[in-house]
N, C-alpha and C positions, 0 to 999 in steps of 0.2 A: 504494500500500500504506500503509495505516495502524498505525504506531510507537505503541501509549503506555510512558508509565514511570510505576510508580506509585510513591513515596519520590524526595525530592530534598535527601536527606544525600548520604556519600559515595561509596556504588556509584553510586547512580541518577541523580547531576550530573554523574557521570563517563563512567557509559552515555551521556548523553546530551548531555553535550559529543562524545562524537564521531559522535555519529550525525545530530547536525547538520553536518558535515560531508558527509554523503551527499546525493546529487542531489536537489532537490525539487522535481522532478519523477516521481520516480521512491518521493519517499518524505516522508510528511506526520507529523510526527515531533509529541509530545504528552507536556509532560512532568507529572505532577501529585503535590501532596500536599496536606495537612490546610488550607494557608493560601494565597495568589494571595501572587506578585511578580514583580517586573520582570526577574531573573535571578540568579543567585547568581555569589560570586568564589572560584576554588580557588588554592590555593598550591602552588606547585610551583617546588621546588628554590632557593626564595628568593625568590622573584616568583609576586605577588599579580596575577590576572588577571582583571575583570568577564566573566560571557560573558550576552550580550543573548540571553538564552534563555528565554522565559515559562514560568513558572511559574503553574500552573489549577489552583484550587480542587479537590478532585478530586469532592468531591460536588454541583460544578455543571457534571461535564463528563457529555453526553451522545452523543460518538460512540462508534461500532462500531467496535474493535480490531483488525486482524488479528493482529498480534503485540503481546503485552502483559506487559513485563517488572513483573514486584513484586520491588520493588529497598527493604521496607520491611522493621524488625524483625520475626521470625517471628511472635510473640504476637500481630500487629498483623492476620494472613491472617483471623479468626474476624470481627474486626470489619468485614471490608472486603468478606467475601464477598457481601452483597447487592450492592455497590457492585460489584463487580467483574461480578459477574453479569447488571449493566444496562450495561457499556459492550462485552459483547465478544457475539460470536453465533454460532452453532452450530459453526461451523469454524475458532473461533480459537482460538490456541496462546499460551495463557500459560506465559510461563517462569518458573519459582522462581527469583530472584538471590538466594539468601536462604540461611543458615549451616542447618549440621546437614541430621537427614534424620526422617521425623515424621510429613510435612504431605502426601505426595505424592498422597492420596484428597481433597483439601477441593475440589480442581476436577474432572472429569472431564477435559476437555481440561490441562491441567496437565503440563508438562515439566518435569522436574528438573534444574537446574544445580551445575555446581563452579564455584564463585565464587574469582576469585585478583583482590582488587582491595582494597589494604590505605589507608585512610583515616579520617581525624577528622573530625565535624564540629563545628568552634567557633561562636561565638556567633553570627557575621556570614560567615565566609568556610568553606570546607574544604579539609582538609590532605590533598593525595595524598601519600602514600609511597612504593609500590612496584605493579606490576602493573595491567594494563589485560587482564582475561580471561575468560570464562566456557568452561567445556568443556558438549556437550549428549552426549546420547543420540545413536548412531549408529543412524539409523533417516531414515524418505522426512519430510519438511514442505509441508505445501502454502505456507506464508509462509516461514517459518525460512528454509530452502533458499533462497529469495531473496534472504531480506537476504542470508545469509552469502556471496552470491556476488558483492552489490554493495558489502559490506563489504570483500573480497577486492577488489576494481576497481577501487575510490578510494584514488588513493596517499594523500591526505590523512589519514585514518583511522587513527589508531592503535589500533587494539583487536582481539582475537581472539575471535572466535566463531567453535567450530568443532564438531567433532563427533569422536567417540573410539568406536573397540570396545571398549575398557579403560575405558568410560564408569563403570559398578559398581564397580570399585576403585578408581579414580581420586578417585569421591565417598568410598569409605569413608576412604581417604585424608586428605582433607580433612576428613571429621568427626575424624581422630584429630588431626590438626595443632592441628585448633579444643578438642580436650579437654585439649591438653598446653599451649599458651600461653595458651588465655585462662583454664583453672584458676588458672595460677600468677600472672598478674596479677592478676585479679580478684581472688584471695585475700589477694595482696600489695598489692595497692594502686600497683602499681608497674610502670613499664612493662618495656622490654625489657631495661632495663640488669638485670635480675633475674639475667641469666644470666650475669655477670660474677662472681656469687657462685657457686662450686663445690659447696655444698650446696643449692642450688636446684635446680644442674645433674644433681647426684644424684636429686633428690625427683621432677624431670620424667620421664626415664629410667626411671625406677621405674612411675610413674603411664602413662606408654607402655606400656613393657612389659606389664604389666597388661593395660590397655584393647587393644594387638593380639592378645594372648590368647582373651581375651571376641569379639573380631571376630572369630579366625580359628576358633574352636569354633561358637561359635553365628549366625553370618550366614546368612540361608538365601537368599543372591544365589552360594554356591559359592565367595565369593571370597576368595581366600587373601593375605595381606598379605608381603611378601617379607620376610627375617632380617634385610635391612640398614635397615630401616624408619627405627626407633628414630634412628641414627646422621643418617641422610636429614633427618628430622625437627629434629634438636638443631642441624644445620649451617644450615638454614632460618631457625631462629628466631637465630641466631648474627649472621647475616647481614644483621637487619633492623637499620633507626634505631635506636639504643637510646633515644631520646624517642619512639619509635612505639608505642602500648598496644593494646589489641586492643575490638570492641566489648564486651566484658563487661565488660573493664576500664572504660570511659568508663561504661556504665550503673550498673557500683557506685559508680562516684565523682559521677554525676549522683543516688546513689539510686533507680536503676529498676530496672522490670523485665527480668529478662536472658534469652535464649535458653537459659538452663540446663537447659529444657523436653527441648529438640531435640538436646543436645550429650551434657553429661555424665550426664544420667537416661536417654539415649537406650539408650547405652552401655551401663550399668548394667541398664539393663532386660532387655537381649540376652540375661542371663547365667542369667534365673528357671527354673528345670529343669536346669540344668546345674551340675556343681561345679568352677568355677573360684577361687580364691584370688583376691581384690583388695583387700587391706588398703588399697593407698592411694587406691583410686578409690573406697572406699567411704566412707572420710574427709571426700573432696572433694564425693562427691556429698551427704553427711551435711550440712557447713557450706553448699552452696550452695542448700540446700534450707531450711534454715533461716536464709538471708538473703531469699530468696523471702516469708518468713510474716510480713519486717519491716514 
């Protein structure tokens, strides 16, 4: 079975630091992005670690995928679609490892993931933090289903890939996790210690509140977010590094382009026909849409 990964920041050297791990024989693993090297080094828990894992050009790789994870920034799917197009073939399952929800028509074969896999990439090495995860769609794979079983069979292997009936909520979930911290970062310029400050904690809360509103009115997936959400939500973010920022955060501070596309307009958008109140997500989406025009 043929593995690729396309992005090798810090989901997709993560995916694939463990999936080198898996028998290879059983699994010929491919990792690629924009530039060739010899392996990248993650940090984890204070120790810095090379992993001897090639890294391919990705526009000079020419195999056939059966599984093919895009582990790259969302904005990044338009540009990659012919490329992607030419390494995978009629029956293969690419998986979205990618933030928000948007993009789910750009491939026909195309799976959607909830990504829980929190890291930086710095100049030369990347910072894991927290989580090694993807949840998919509870449904048959003719690949998927395989790895996840060889996934499941090598103790070596640290990572979950798994499959959920609560797949639909679980995603919307996650887009609201991604509206409430990386808003407040990105805006603040500041990573997790944000929430050490009691009026931030306030303005989140707020900004939640809202946005599961807008989710639970207008989704048309039926799926309803539960009252303790919000709480759920604030105790997550409570819980991380407080030097941990989120990707929006590191693309406003690199100057780039952010997922704002798929996160907080996403959000916002749900709501056109309906009369829901969002003073504070209309703010948010206000300013990050005019950091986008910089």
């Amino acid at each position: 079975m043929k593995i690729g990964i396309i992005g090798a920041g810090a989901v997709g050297s993560i995916i694939a630091r463990e999936f080198h791990k898996l028998p290879a024989d059983k699994v010929e693993l491919t990792l690629m992005a924009k530039s060739a090297r010899d392996g990248f080094t993650i940090l984890e828990q204070g120790v810095k670690t090379f992993h001897e894992i090639k890294v391919h050009k990705v526009s000079q790789v020419t195999d056939k995928f059966d599984v093919l994870f895009i582990a790259t920034k969302t904005p990044a799917l338009t540009a990659l679609k012919d490329t992607i197009n030419s390494i995978t073939h009629k029956d293969s399952e690419i998986i979205y490892a990618l933030n928000g929800m948007g993009y789910d028509s750009i491939f026909d074969q195309g799976i959607p993931g909830v990504v829980y896999i929190s890291g930086q990439q710095h100049d030369d090495y990347i910072e894991h933090y927290v989580n090694q995860k993807i949840i998919l769609p509870e449904r048959q794979f003719i690949y998927t289903d395989k790895l996840i079983e060889l996934i499941d069979n090598t103790e070596s292997v640290n990572f979950e890939l798994l499959k959920s009936s609560e797949f639909n909520k679980m995603r919307y979930e996650k887009l609201l996790i991604n509206v409430g911290i990386n808003s407040m970062t990105a805006l603040s310029k500041n990573t997790s210690k944000i929430f050490e400050d009691e009026k931030t904690v306030q303005l989140t809360k707020r900004l939640l509140t809202e946005s599961v509103a807008v989710v639970n009115l207008c989704n048309k997936d039926k799926v309803e977010i539960d009252e303790g959400f919000v709480d759920y939500a604030m105790n997550m973010y409570y819980s991380y590094p407080r030097d941990m920022g989120t990707s929006m955060y590191y693309d406003v501070m690199a100057n780039k382009t952010t997922e704002f596309k798929y996160i907080q307009q996403y959000v916002h958008s749900m709501k056109q026909g309906y009369d829901v109140d969002t003073p504070v997500l209309d703010i948010v989406v206000t300013l990050l849409a005019a950091y986008e025009k910089n």
